[in-house]
N, C-alpha and C positions, 0 to 999 in steps of 0.2 A: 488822217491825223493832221492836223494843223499845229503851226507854230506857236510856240505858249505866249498870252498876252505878255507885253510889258510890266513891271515889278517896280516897285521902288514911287510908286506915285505920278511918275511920267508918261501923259499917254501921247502916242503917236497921231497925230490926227489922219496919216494916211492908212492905219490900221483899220483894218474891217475885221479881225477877227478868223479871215479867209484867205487863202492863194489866190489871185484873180489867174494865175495858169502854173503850171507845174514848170518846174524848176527845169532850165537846156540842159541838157545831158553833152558833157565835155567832150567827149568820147565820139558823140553825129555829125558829121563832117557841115557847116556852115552852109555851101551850097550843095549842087549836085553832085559833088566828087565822091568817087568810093569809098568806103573806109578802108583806110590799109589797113592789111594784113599783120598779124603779128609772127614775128621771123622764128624759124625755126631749128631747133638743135638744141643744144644743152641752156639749161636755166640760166641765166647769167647774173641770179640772188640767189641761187644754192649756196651754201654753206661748202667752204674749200674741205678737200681731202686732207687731214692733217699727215696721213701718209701717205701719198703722190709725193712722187720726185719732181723736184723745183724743177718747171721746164725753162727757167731762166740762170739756172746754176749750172754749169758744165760737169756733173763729176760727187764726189763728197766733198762738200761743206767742209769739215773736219780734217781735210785731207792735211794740210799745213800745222794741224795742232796734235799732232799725234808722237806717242813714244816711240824709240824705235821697236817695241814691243807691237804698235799698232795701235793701241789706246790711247783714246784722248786724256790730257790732264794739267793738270796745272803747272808742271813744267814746264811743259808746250809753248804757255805764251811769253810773249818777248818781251825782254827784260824793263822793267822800270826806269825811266829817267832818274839817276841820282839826286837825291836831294831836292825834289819835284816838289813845285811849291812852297819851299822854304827857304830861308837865309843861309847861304852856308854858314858853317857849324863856326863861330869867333872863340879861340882861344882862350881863357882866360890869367890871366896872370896869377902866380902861386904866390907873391910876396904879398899881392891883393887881399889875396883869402886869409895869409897868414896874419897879415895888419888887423881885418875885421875880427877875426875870433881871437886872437890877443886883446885888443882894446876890451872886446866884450869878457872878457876871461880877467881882465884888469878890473870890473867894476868888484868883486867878490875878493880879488889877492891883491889889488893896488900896487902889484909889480908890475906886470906886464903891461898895463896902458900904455908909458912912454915907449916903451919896445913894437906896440904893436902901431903909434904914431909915427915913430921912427921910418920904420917898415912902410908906412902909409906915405911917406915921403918918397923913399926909395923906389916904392912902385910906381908912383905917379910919372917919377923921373923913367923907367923901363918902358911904362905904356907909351908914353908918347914917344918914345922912339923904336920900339918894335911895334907897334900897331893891335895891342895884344886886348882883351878884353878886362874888364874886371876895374875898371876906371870908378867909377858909383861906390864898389867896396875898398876902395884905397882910400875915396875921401873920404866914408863913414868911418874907416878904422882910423883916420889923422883926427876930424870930428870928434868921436867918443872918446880916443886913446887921449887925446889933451884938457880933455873936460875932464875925466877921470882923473889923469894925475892932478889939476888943478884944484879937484875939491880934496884929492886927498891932501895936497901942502895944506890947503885952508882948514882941512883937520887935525893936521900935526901942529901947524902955528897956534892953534887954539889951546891945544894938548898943553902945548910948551909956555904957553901965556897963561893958565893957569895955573901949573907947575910955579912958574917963578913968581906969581900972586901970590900963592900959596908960602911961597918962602919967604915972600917979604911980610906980611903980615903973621909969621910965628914969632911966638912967645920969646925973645932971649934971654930972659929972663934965668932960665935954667930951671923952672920947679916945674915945668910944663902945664901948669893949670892956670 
């Protein structure tokens, strides 16, 4: 059998079509030396024994991970690095949280926003001298708790402005009509 011509429209010009000699063989030694021998004893592309004892392990493997029952388990292994790969755990300050969910609790009762501004003040003053977390919810809760009361005066003053409208443009007249 011969090599399949060239494909695709490109012809070789040293192509005949034929071998002009058969392929060297890798394996025939180049000059007159012998061919070596192949060594002998066990395969050395066998496929390992997946139960033979590790000739490079002393003993059980498992020996160090065991109960004292003898059983391996998840006990056995040694203990976690605390807090492994994260930040330790920061604090957060209580007056923080109480500021933010006041103010927000003041958009619907318009009591508690300046309580929970207040509070927003107060923690701000604690955080930076205990090193406490919760900083972001102390200015949100001074933020929202001051907006809040501020639109609520801007709705009483309005309340109250047309109220005394209301009283200067009545009838004095007395027949009310």
């Amino acid at each position: 059998m011969t090599y399949p011509p060239p494909s695709g429209g490109w012809n070789d010009p040293a192509w005949s079509g034929q071998q002009s000699s058969p392929p060297a063989d890798p394996a025939r030694p180049v000059s007159g030396n012998p061919v070596p021998t192949q060594p002998t004893g066990s395969d050395p592309y066998a496929p390992a024994d997946p139960y033979a004892a590790d000739p490079y392990a002393g003993g059980d493997p498992y020996a160090g991970m065991k109960h004292a029952s003898g059983q391996p388990g998840p006990a056995a292994y040694p203990p976690a690095y605390p807090n492994y790969g994260y930040a330790p755990a920061m604090r957060t300050n209580g007056l923080a949280i109480a500021a933010l969910v006041l103010a927000l609790v003041g958009i619907g009762s318009c009591v508690t926003a300046p309580i929970g501004a207040i509070l927003g003040h107060v923690a701000q003053k604690q955080i930076r001298e205990t090193g406490e977390g919760g900083e972001g919810m102390a200015k949100a809760g001074i933020i929202v708790g001051w907006i809040v009361t501020g639109l609520y005066l801007l709705v009483v003053l309005f309340y109250v402005a047309i109220i005394v409208f209301a009283i200067s443009q009545a009838d004095t007249s007395g027949t009310g009509y």
